[in-house]
N, C-alpha and C positions, 0 to 999 in steps of 0.2 A: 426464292430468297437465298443468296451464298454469304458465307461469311464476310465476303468482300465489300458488301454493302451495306457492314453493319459497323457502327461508331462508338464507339465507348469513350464517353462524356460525364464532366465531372463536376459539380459545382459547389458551393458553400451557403448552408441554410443556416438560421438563427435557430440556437437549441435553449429551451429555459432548462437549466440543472439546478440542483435541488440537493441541500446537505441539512442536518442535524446537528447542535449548538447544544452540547451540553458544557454550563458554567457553571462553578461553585458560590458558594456567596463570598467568599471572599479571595478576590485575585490579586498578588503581590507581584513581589521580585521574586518570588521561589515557586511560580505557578508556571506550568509548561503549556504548550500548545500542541495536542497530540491530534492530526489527521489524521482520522482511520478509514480503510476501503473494504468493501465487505467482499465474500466469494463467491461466484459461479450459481444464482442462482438466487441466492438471499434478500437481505435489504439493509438500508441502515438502519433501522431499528433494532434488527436482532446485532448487528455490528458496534454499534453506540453501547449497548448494552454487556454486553463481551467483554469491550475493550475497557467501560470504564468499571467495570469488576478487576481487571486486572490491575491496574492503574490508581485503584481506591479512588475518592470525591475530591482530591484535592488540584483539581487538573482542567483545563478546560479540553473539550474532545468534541472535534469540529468530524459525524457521521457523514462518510458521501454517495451518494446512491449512485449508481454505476447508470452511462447513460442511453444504453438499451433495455429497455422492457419487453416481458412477454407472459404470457399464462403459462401457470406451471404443469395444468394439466388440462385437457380438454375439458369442456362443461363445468370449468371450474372458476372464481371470478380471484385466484389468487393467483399474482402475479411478484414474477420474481427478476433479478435486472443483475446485468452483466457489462462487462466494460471491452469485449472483444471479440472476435474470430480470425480466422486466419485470412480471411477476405481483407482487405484494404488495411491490413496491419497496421500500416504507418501512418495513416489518417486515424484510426483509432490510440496508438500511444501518442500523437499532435493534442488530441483532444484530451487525453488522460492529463497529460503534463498542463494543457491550458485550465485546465479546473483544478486539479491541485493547486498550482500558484496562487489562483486567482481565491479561495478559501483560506489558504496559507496567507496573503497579502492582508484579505479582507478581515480574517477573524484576528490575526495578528497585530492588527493596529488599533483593532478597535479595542481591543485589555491591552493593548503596551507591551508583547510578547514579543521580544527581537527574535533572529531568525537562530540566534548559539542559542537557544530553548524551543525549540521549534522543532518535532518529531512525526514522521510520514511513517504510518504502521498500515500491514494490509495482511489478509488471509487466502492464499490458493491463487486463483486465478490475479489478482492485480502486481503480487510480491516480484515478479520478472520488473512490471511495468516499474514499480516505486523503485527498484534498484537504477533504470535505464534513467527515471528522472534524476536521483540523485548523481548519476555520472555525466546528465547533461547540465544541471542548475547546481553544481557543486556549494555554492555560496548560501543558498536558500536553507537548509534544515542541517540541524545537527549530529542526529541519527536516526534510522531506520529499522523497524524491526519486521522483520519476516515471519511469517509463521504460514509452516506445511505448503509452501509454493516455491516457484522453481526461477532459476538465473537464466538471464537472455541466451539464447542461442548463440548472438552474435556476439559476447560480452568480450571475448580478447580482441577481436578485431576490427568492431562496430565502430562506430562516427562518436568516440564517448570520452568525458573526459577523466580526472584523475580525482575518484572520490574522498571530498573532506570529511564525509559523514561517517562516523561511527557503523557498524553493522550490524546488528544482531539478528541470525535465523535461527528456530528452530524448528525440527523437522521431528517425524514420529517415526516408530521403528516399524507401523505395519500399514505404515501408509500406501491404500490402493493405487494411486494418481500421483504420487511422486516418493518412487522407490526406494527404500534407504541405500540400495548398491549406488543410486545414482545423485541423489543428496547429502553421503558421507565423503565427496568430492567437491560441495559444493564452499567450503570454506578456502581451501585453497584457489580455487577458482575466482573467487570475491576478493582475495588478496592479492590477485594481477592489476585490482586495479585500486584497494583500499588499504590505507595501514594499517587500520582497526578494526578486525573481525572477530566478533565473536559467532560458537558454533552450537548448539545443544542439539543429541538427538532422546528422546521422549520418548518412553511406551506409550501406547495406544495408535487408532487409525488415523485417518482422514476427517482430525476434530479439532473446534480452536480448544486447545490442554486447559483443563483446570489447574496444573501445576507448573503454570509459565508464572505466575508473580512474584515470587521470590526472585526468579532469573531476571525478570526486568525491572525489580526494585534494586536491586545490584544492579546493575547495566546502567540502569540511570543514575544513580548514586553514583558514579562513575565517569558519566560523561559527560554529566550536565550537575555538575555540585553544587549546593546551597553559597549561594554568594555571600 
């Protein structure tokens, strides 16, 4: 067997995905739609959870479980799910952006949430991804928050457009997995391609911060105001 007779072939399966719907009981004109993505290993449950501590109960907060699964450790029956590797990159952010929308469309119509209230929030590993949707589906969500993950690779020069969305990352100062030398560049960076960035860096590691909700109750008081 040479390499020469070998074929790398590719084709398109039906995937069922799977999100978590937390609603308040009472949804208005001043209730937002926040899709959260969890990190590197997690789930939506502990993500749903997280985010709607931040966020306080007045919000609707659409969990999305990333759509690779696997055991977290041998002999073990816990499992944890991820939305990437560096294998078929581009099929996996196709698919990242096709579930977003498709949660964003679905949860959005069904409480009456237009898309100028409409918030893509993620932790670690998906915060690259939600930036590259935002630069491709500009019209779709109003802001973005990032927390302790990193900007495209390709972000000045990639196939992207000119983001309408608000930004908000913030980053920790002893973070293992995304360095402060190289995350205290990540604002200007974000402003090659957005007019609205905000930047926070945070003591502590490689954790969603207990002291992001003040910053994001500013932020969004800010960019989504009570009508």
């Amino acid at each position: 067997m040479t390499l020469e007779n070998i074929r790398n072939r590719s084709f398109t399966a039906r995937l069922d995905c799977h999100y978590l719907l937390y609603a308040p009981e009472a949804v208005d004109h001043r209730t937002l739609l926040v899709v959260t993505l969890h990190g590197f290993s997690s789930n939506p449950e502990v993500m749903l959870r997280l985010t709607a501590n931040m966020l306080g109960p007045a919000h609707l907060v659409a969990s999305v479980e990333g759509p690779s699964q696997f055991y977290l450790a041998q002999n073990l029956k816990d499992v944890g799910y991820s939305w990437a590797t560096h294998k078929h990159s581009d099929s996996s952010v196709r698919l990242h952006h096709d579930m977003v929308r498709h949660v964003l469309d679905e949860a959005g119509r069904e409480y009456g949430i237009p898309a100028g209230r409409r918030i893509l929030a993620g932790f670690s590993q998906p915060v690259g991804m939600n930036y590259r949707f935002a630069a491709t589906y500009p019209a779709e969500i109003r802001g973005v928050i990032g927390i302790c993950g990193g900007v495209p690779k390709n972000w000045e020069d990639g196939p992207y457009q000119k983001v309408a969305a608000a930004l908000l990352h913030i980053a920790r100062c002893e973070d293992e997995f995304y360095k402060p030398e190289v995350t205290e560049r990540y604002a200007e960076r974000l402003r090659g391609r957005a007019d609205d960035v905000e930047f926070h860096m945070l003591e502590g590691g490689h954790r969603f911060p207990s002291k992001a909700k003040p910053i994001v109750d500013r932020w969004l008081a800010r960019i989504v105001p009570d009508p």
